[in-house]
C-alpha angles and dihedrals in degrees: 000000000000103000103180123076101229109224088198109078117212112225124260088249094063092040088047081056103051116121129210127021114328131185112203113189122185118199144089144275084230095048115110080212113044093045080053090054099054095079089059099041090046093057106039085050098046087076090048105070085161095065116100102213118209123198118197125182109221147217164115106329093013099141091201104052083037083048088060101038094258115181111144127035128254104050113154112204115201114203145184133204081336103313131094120258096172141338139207134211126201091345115201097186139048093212085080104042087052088056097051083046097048078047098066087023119033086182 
């Protein structure tokens, strides 16, 4: 698991390229939320090597988290080989964030 929030954001068209399973979160280290959230997400991606986890701080004026709709942190994206498959937002439990994982990497 991706611990550290990146302040530079990568372009929709390298995250559009991407290939394999990918977990893009968007949030912040100072979010209530989003510090509730790590546990979750800590647990349901420990079982899923093969997913590359993103983390992405962000913010007013931020063109990737505006690019997905993002309006509340944290939103989890699930994609695969570049394009979403599911996404979460402001996730209590780890049992739904395993399954959008199993779902771009059955293990």
């Amino acid at each position: 698991m991706n611990e550290t929030y990146e302040t530079v954001e990568p372009g929709r068209a390298e995250i559009d390229a991407l290939q394999g399973p990918a977990l893009i979160e968007f949030g912040n280290a100072w979010c209530g939320h989003c510090r509730a959230a790590q546990p979750l997400i800590a647990a349901a991606i420990e079982k899923h090597r093969g997913t590359r986890h993103i983390k992405i701080a962000d913010g007013a004026g931020q063109a990737l988290g505006r690019s997905f709709g993002v309006r509340l942190w944290p939103t989890l994206i699930f994609l695969d080989a570049g394009k979403e498959k599911s996404r979460l937002v402001r996730p209590t439990h780890s049992g739904a964030i395993s399954e959008a994982l199993h779902a771009i990497d059955p293990m």
